[in-house]
C-alpha positions as CSV (number, residue, x, y, z in Angstrom):
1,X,32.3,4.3,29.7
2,X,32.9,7.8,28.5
3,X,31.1,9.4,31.9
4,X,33.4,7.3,34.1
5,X,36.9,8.2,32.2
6,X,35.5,11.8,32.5
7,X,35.1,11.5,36.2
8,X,38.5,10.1,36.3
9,X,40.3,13.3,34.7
10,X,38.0,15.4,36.7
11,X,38.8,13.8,40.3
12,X,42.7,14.1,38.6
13,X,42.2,17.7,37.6
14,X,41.4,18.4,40.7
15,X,43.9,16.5,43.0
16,X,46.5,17.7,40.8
17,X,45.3,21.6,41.9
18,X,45.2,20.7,45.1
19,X,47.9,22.6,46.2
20,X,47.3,25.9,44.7
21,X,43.8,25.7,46.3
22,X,45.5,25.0,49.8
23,X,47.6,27.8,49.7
24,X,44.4,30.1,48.0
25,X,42.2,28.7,51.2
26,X,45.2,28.7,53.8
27,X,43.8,25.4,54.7
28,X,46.0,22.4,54.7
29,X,42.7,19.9,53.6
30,X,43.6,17.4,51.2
31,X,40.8,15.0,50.0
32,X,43.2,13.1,48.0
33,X,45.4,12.5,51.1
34,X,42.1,11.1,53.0
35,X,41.0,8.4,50.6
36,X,44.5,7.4,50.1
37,X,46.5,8.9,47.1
38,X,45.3,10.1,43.9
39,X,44.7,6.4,41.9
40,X,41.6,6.2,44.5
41,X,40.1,9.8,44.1
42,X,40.2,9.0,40.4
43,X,38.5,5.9,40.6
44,X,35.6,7.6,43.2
45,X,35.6,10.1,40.2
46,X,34.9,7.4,38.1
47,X,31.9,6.1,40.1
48,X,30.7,9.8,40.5
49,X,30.9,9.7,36.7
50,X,28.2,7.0,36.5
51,X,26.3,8.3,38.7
52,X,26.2,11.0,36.9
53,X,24.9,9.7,33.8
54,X,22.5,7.5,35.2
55,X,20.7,10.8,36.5
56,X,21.4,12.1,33.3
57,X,19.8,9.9,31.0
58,X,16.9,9.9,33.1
59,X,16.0,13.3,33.8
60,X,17.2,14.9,30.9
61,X,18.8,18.1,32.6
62,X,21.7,20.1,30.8
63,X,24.8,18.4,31.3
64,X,26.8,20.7,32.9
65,X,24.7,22.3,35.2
66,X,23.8,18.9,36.7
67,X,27.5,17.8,36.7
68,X,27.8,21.0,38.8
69,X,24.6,20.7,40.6
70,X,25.4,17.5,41.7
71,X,28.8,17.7,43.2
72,X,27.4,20.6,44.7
73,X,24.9,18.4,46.5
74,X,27.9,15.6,47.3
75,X,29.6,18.1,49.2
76,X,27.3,19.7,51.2
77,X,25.3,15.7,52.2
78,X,28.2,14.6,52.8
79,X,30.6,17.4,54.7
80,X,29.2,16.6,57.9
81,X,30.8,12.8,58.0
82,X,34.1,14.2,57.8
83,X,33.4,14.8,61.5
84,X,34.5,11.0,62.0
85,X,37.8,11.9,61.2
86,X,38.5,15.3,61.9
87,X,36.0,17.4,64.4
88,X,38.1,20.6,63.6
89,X,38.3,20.4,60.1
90,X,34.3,20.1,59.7
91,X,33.8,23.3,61.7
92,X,36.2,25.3,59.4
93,X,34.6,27.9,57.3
94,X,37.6,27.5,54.9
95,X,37.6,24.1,54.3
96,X,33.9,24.4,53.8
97,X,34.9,27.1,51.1
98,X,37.8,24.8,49.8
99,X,36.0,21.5,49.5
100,X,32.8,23.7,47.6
101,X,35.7,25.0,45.5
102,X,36.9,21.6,44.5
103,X,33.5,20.3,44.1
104,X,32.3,22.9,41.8
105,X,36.2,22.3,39.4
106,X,35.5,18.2,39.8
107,X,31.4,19.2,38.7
108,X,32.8,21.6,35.7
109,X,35.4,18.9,34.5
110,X,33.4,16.9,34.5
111,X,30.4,18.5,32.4
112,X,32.3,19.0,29.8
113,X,33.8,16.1,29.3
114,X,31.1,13.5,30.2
């Protein structure tokens, strides 16, 4: 329970910088805005968050750096499918950038908290 409401305020933290990172990046890539308003990113955050600890408990790594480590991995497995909905967004260096950005904040959050 506790690694799911962690991956809730983490998936919050990070819609909620959204728009600083936007302007940072000069890209206009929200992944809150794709999966339909912040309630949902929180609750994918919350499904991350078990994830999480289910590879947690069973290999033992440090926390945080597998928190990080492995929403480093989302984002770079799964960057390509946002080709289905936007082929000029995928093949943007900055969103690339952005989306590692966010990944990395969601992966921190989440460490510590989880």
């Amino acid at each position: 329970m506790r690694a799911a409401l962690a991956g809730a305020v983490a998936a919050t933290v990070w819609g909620l910088q959204e728009p600083f990172d936007r302007r940072l990046f000069r890209c206009d890539y929200s992944d809150v805005r794709l999966v339909g308003g912040l309630g949902v990113h929180a609750l994918n955050g919350a499904l991350f968050g078990v994830a999480f600890d289910v590879v947690r408990r069973r290999t033992g790594i440090e926390q945080r750096r597998l928190a990080i480590g492995l929403a480093l991995v989302e984002h770079t497995a799964l960057w390509p499918l946002l080709g289905v909905f936007d082929r000029e967004l995928v093949a943007s260096p900055r969103a690339f950038a952005q989306g590692l950005h966010r990944h990395a904040l969601f992966g921190f959050v989440l460490g510590r908290l989880a």
